[in-house]
Residue frames as a rotation matrix with the C-alpha (Angstrom) as fourth column:
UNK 1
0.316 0.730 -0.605 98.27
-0.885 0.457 0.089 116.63
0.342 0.508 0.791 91.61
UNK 2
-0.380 -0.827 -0.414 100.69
-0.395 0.550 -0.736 114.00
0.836 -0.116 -0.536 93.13
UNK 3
-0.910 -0.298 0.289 99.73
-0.193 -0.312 -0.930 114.53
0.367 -0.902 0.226 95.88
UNK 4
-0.378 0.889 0.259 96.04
-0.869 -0.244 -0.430 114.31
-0.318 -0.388 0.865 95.65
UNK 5
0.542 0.368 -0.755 96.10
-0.603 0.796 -0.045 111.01
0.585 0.480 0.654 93.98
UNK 6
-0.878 -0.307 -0.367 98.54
0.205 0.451 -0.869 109.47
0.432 -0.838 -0.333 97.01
UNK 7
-0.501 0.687 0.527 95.33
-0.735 -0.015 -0.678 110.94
-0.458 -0.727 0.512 99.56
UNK 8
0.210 0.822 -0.529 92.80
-0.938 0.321 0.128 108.95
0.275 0.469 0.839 97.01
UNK 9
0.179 -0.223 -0.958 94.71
-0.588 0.757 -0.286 106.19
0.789 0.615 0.004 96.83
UNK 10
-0.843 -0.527 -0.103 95.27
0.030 0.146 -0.989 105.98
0.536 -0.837 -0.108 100.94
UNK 11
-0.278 0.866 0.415 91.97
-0.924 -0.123 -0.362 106.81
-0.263 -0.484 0.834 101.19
UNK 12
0.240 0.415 -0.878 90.75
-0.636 0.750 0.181 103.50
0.733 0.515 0.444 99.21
UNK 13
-0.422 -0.649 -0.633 92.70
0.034 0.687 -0.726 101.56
0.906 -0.328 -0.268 101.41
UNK 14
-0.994 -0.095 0.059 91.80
-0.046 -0.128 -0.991 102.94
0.102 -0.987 0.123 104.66
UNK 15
-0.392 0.867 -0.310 88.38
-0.919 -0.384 0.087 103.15
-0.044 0.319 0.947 103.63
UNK 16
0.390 0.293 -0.873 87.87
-0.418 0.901 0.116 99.32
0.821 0.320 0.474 102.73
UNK 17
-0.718 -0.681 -0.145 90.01
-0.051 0.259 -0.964 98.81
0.694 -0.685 -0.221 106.32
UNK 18
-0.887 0.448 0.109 87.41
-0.367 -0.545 -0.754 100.67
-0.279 -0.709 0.648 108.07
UNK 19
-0.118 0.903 -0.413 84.84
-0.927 0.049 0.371 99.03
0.355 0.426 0.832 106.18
UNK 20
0.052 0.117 -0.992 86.05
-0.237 0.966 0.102 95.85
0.970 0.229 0.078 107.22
UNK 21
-0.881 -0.146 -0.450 85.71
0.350 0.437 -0.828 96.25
0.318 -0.887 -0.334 110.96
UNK 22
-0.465 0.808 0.363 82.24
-0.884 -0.396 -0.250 97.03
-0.058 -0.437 0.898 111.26
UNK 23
-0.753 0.547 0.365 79.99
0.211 0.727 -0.653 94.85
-0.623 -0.415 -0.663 112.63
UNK 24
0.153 0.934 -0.322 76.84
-0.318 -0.262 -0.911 96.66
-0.936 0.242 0.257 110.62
UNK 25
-0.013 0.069 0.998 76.36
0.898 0.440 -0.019 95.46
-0.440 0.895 -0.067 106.49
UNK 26
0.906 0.422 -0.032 74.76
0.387 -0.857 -0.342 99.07
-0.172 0.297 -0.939 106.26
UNK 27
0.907 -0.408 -0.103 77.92
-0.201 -0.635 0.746 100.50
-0.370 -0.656 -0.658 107.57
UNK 28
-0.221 -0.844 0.489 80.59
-0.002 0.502 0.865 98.17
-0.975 0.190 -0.113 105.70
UNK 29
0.278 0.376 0.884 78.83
0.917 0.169 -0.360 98.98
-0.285 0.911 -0.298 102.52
UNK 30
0.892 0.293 -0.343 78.91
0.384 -0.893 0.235 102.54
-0.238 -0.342 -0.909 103.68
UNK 31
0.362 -0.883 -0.298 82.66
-0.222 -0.393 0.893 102.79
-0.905 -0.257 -0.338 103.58
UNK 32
-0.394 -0.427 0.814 83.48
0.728 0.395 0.560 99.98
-0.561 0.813 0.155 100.35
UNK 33
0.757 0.442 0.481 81.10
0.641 -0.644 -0.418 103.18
0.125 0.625 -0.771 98.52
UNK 34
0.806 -0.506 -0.308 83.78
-0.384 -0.842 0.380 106.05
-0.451 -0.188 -0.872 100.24
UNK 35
-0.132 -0.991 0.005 86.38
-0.219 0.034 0.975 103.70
-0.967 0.127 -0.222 98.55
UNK 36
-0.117 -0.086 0.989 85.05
0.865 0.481 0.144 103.25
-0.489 0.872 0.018 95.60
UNK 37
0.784 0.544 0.298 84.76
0.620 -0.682 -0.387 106.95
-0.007 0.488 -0.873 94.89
UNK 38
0.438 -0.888 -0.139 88.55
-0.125 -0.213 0.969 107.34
-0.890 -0.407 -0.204 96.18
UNK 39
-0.343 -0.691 0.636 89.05
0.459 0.467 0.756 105.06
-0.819 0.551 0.157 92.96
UNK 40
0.439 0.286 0.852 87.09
0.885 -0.304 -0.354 106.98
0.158 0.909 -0.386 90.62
UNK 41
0.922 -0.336 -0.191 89.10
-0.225 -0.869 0.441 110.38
-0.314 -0.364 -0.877 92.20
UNK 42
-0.134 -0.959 0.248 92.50
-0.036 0.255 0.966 108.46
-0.990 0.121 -0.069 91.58
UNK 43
-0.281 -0.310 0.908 91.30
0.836 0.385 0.390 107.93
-0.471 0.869 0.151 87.92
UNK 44
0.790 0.414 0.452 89.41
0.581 -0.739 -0.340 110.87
0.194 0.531 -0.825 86.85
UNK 45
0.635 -0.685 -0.357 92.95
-0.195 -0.589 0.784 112.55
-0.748 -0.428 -0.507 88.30
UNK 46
-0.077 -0.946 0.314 94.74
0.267 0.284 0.921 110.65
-0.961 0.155 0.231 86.21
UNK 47
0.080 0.376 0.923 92.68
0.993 0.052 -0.107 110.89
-0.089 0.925 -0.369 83.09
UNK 48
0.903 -0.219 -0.370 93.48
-0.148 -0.966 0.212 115.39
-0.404 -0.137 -0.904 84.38
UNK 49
0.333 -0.912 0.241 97.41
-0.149 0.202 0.968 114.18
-0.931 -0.358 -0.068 83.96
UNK 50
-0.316 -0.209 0.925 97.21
0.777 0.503 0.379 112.38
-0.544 0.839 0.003 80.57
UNK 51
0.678 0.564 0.472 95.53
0.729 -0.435 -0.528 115.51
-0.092 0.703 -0.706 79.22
UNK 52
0.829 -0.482 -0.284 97.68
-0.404 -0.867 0.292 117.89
-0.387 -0.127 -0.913 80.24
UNK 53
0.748 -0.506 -0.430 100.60
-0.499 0.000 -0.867 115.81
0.439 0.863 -0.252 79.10
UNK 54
0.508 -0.459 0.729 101.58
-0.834 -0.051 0.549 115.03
-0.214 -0.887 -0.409 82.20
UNK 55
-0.420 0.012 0.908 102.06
-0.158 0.984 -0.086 111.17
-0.894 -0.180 -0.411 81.50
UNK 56
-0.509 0.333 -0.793 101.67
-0.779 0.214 0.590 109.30
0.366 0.918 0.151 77.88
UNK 57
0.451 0.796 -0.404 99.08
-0.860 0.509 0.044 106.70
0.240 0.328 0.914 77.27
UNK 58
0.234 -0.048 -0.971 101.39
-0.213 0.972 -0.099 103.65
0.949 0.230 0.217 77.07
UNK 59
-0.823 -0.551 0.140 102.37
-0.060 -0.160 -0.985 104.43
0.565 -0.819 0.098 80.91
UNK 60
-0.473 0.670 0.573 98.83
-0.880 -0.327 -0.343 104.38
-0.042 -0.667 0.744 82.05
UNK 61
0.029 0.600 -0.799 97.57
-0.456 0.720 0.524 100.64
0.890 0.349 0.295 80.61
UNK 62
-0.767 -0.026 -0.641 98.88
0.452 0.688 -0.568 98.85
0.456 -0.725 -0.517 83.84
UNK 63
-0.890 0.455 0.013 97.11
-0.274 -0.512 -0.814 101.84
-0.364 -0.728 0.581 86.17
UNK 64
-0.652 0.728 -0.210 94.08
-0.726 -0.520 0.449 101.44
0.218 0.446 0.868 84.32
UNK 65
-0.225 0.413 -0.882 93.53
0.105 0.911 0.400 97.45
0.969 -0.003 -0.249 84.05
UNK 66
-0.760 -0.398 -0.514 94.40
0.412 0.316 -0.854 97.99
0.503 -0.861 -0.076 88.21
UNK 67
-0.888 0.343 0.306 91.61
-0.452 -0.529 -0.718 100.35
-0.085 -0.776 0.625 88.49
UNK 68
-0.252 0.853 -0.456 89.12
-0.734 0.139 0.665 98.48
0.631 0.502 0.591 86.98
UNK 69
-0.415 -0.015 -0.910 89.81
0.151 0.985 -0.085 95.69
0.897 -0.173 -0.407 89.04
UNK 70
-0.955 -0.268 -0.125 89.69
0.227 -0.391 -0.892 97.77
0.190 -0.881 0.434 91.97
UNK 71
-0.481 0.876 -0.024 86.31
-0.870 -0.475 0.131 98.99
0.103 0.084 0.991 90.66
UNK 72
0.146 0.693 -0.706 84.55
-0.291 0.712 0.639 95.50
0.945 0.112 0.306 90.15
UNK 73
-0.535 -0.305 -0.788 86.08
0.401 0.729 -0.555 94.39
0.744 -0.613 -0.268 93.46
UNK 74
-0.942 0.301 -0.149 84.40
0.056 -0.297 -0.953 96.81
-0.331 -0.906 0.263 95.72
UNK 75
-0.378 0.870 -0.317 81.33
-0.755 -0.092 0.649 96.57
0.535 0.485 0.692 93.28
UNK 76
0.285 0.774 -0.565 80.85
-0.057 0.602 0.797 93.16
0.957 -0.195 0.215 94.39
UNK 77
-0.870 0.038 -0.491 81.94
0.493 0.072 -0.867 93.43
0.003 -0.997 -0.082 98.29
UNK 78
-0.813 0.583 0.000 79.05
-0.495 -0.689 -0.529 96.48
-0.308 -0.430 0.849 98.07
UNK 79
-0.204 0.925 -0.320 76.59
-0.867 -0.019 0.498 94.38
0.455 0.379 0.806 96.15
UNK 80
-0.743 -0.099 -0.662 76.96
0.037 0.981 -0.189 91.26
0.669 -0.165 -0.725 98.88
């Protein structure tokens, strides 16, 4: 599970990289969407973790606020 939330979380990144060298809007929207589904993969992982027990609640408040941000931020790059 480690593991698959490091790919998400590399993927966001590279994803919003690659978004930012295209020349097309279509195409730079195209990617900030492949990273914004990286970040719902990194949370819906975590929210897998916190059930299982993996990780308590008071350990996840930072991760959370961080994804949200993450979420609104590529909301509004995709909704320019």
């Amino acid at each position: 599970m480690i593991s698959q939330i490091r790919r998400a979380a590399l993927s966001v990144h590279l994803n919003i990289a690659e978004g930012c060298s295209r020349r097309s809007e279509t195409e730079r929207k195209r990617y900030f969407e492949i990273a914004r589904g990286s970040v719902i993969e990194v949370d819906a992982a975590i929210g897998v973790a916190f059930k299982l027990d993996f990780c308590k609640m008071e350990s996840l408040r930072k991760i959370e606020i961080l994804i949200l941000s993450c979420l609104k931020q590529l909301s509004a790059l995709i909704g320019k």
